[in-house]
C-alpha positions as CSV (number, residue, x, y, z in Angstrom):
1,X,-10.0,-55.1,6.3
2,X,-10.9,-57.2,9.8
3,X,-12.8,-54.5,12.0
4,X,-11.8,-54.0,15.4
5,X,-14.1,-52.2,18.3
6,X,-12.3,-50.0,20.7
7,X,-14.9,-49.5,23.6
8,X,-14.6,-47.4,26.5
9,X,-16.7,-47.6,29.7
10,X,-16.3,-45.4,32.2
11,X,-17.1,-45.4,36.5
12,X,-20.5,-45.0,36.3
13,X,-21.1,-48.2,34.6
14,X,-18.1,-49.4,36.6
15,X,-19.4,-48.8,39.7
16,X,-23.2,-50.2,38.7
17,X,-23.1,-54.4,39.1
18,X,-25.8,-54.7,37.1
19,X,-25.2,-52.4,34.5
20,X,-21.7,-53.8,34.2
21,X,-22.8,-57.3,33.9
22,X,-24.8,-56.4,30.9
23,X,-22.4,-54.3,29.0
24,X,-19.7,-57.5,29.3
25,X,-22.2,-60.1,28.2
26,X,-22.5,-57.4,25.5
27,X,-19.2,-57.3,24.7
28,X,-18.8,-60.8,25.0
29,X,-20.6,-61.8,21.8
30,X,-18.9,-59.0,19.2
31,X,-18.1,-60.3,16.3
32,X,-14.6,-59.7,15.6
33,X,-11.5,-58.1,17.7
34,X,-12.4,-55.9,20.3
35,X,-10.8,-54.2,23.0
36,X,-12.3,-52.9,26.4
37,X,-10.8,-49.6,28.2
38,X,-12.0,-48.7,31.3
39,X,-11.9,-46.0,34.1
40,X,-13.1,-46.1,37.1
41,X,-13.6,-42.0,38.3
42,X,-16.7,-42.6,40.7
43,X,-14.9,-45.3,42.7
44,X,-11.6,-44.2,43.0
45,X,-13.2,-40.8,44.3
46,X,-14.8,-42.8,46.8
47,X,-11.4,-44.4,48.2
48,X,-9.6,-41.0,48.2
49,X,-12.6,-39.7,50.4
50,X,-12.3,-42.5,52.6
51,X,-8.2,-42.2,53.1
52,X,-8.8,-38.3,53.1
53,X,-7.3,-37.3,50.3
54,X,-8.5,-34.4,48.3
55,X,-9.7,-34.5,44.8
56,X,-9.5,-31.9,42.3
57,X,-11.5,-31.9,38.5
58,X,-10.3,-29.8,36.1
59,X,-12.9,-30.1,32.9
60,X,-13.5,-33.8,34.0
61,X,-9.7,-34.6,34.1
62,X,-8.0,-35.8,37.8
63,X,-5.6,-34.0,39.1
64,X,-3.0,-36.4,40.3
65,X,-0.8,-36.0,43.3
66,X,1.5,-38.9,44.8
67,X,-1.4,-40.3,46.9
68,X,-3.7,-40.1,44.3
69,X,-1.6,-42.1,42.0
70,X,-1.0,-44.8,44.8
71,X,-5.0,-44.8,44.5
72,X,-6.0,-44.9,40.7
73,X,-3.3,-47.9,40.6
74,X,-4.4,-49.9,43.0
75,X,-8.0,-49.1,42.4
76,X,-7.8,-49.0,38.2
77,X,-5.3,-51.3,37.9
78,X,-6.6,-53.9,40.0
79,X,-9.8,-54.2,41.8
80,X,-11.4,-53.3,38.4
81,X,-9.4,-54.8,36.0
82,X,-9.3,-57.8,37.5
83,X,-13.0,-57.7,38.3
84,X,-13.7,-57.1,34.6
85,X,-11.6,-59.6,33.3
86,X,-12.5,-62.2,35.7
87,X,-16.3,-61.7,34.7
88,X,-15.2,-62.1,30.9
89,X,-13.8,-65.2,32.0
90,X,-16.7,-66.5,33.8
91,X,-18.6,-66.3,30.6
92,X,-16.2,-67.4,28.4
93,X,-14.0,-64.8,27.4
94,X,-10.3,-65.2,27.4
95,X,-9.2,-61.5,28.2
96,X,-6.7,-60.4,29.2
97,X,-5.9,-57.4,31.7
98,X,-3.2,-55.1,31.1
99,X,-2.1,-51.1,32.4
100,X,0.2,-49.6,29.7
101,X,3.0,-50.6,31.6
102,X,2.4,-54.3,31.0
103,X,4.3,-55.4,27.6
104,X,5.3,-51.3,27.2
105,X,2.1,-51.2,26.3
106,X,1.3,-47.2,26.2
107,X,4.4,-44.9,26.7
108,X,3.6,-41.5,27.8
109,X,5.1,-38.1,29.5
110,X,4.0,-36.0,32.8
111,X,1.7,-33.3,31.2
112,X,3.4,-30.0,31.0
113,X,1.3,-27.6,31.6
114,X,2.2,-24.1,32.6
115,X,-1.2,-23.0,33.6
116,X,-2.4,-25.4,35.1
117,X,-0.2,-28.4,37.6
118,X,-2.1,-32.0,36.6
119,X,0.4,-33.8,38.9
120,X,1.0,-37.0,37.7
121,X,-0.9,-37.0,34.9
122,X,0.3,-38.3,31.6
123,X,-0.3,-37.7,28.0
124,X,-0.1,-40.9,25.5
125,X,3.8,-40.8,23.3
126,X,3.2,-44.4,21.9
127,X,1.1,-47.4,21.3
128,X,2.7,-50.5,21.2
129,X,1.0,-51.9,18.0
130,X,3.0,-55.0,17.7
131,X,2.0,-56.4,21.2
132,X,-1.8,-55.7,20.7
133,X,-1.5,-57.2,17.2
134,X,-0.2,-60.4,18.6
135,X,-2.4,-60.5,21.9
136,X,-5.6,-60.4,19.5
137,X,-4.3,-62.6,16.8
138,X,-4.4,-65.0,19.7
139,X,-7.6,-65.4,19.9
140,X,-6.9,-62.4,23.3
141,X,-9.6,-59.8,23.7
142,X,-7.8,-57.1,25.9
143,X,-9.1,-55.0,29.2
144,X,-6.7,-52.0,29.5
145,X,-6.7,-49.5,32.9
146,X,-5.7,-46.0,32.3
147,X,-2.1,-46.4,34.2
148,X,1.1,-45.8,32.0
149,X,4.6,-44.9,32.4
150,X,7.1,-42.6,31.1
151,X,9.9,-45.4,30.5
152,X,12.1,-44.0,33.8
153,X,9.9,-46.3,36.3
154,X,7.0,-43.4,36.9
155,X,3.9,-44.1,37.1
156,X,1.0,-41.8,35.2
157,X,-3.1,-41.6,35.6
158,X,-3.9,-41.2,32.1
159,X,-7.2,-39.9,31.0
160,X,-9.3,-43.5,29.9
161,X,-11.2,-41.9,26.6
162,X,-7.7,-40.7,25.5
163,X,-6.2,-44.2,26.3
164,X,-8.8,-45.6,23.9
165,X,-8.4,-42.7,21.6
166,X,-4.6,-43.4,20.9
167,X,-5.1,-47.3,20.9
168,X,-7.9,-46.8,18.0
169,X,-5.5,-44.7,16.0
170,X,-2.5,-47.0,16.4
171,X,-4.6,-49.9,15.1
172,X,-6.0,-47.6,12.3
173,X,-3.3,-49.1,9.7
174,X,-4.3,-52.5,10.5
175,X,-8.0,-52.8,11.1
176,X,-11.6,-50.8,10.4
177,X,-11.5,-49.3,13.9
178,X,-14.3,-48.4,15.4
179,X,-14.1,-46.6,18.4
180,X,-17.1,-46.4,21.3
181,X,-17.6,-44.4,24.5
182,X,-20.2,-46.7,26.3
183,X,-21.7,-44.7,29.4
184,X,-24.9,-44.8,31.3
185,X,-27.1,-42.5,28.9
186,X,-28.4,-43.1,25.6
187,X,-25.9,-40.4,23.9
188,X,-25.1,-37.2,24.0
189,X,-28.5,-35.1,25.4
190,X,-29.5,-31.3,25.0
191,X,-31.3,-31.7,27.9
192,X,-29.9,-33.4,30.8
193,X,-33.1,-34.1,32.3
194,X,-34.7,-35.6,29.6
195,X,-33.0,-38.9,28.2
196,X,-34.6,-38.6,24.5
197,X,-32.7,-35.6,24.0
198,X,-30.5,-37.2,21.9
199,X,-28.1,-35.7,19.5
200,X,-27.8,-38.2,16.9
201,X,-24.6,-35.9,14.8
202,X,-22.4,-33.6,15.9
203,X,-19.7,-32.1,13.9
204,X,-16.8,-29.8,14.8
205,X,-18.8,-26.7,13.9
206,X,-21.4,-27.6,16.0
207,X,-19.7,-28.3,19.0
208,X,-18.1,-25.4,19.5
209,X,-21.5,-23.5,19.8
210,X,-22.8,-26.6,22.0
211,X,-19.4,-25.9,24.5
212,X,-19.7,-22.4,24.0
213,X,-23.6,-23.0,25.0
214,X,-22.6,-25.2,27.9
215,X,-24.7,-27.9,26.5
216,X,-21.4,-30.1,26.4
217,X,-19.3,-29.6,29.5
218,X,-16.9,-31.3,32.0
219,X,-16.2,-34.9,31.6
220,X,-18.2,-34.9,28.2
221,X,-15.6,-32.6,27.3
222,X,-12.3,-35.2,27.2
223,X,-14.5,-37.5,24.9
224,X,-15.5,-35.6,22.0
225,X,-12.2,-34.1,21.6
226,X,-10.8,-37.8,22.1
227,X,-13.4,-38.4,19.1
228,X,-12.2,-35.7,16.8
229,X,-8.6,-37.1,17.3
230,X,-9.9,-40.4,16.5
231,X,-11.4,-39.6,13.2
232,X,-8.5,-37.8,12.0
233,X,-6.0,-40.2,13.1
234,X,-8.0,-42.5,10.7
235,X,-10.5,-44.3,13.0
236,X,-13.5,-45.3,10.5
237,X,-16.1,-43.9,13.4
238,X,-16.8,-42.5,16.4
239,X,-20.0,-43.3,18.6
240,X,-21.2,-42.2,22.2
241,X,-24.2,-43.7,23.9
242,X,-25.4,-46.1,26.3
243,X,-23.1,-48.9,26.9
244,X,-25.2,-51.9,27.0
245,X,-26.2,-51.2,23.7
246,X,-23.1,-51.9,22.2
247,X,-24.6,-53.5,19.0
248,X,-27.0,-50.6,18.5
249,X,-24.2,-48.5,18.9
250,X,-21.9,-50.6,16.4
251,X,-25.2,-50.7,13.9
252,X,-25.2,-47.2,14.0
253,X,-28.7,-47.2,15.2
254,X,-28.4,-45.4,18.7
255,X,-26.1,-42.9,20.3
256,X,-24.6,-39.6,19.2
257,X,-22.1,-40.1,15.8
258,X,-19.1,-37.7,15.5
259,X,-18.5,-36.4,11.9
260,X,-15.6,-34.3,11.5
């Protein structure tokens, strides 16, 4: 079975020229399909500061009001993903960039959460396996923002590690996916002052104690429940670490490895 890498990067690698440059030239030289999902957090924060809007985190998720939304799309789905895919382009990549609304692409619902109001925040229904299928049998490799819709013309921030979650899970049937989380640390650390404290494995059991411990908290949070959804839904594995090293983290040879 073809593999297929589902990576992740999020706004700290975003937001971080350099960093960024190396993680696509990365990219740019997997063999095989492989998709890029991105978010953008650190610099849409900055533009809601600058138009004064207020930002609320809930467990490293946005809380997303009607000027928010006007924000994340015009800051996820176009000064970044245009950015990334016109760097993939420069060296030779023929990407292309899509929000879940392009093509139907991801079809989700408003959150409904009783506890808790998440705005315009919206939780994946469907992937649309047949587009992807034919982007990438084109020769495509894909750079998807975390905007979708609902199907009745509303627009919805979607958490990015999910929207990489459910795209590695749709694909399962076809391909050995392989799904990343590429951020600016080396993986998941014990110690967040001390980069070598590396968890190379953790498993369910384990992370409930490291959560319970606060070792793993706020936006690292979103991921490894992402990855435990992953590996169920039939993803063949699950790696978090540093994203440049994208072929250490494909070898298995860096990062932290989630085992159900």
């Amino acid at each position: 079975m073809e593999s297929l890498y589902v990576i992740k990067i999020g706004g700290n690698i975003v937001d971080n020229p350099a960093l960024l440059t190396e993680c696509l030239q990365a990219f740019a030289t997997i063999e095989g399909q492989a998709i890029l999902v991105h978010g953008g957090g650190k610099l849409a924060t900055s533009f809601a500061q600058k138009m004064g809007v207020q930002q609320t985190m809930i467990e490293g998720r946005r809380v997303t009001d009607k000027e928010t939304l006007k924000i994340v799309t015009m800051v996820y789905a176009g000064h970044i993903n245009k950015n990334i895919v016109s760097q993939l382009q420069s060296i030779g990549v023929n990407a292309i960039g899509m929000t879940g609304v392009d093509g139907n692409l991801i079809r989700a619902h408003k959150r409904a959460d009783l506890s808790i109001d998440y705005g315009f925040v919206g939780d994946v229904d469907e992937v649309n396996q047949s587009l992807i299928q034919s982007l990438l049998s084109n020769g495509m490799k894909l750079v998807v923002a975390p905007i979708t819709h609902d199907g009745q013309g509303q627009l919805l921030n979607t958490n990015a590690d999910t929207i990489a979650q459910s795209i590695a899970v749709a694909m399962a049937a076809q391909y050995q996916v392989h799904l990343i989380y590429g951020f600016e640390r080396e993986g998941v650390l014990t110690d967040m002052n001390d980069p070598s404290s590396v968890m190379h494995h953790i498993d369910s059991v384990s992370y409930v104690k490291l959560k319970k411990d606060h070792i793993i908290f706020e936006g690292m949070v979103p991921k490894i429940d992402n990855a435990f959804v992953a590996l169920a839904g039939g993803v063949a594995s699950v790696i978090i670490g540093k994203a440049e090293n994208v072929h250490a983290l494909i070898k298995g040879t860096a990062g932290t490895t989630i085992k159900i």
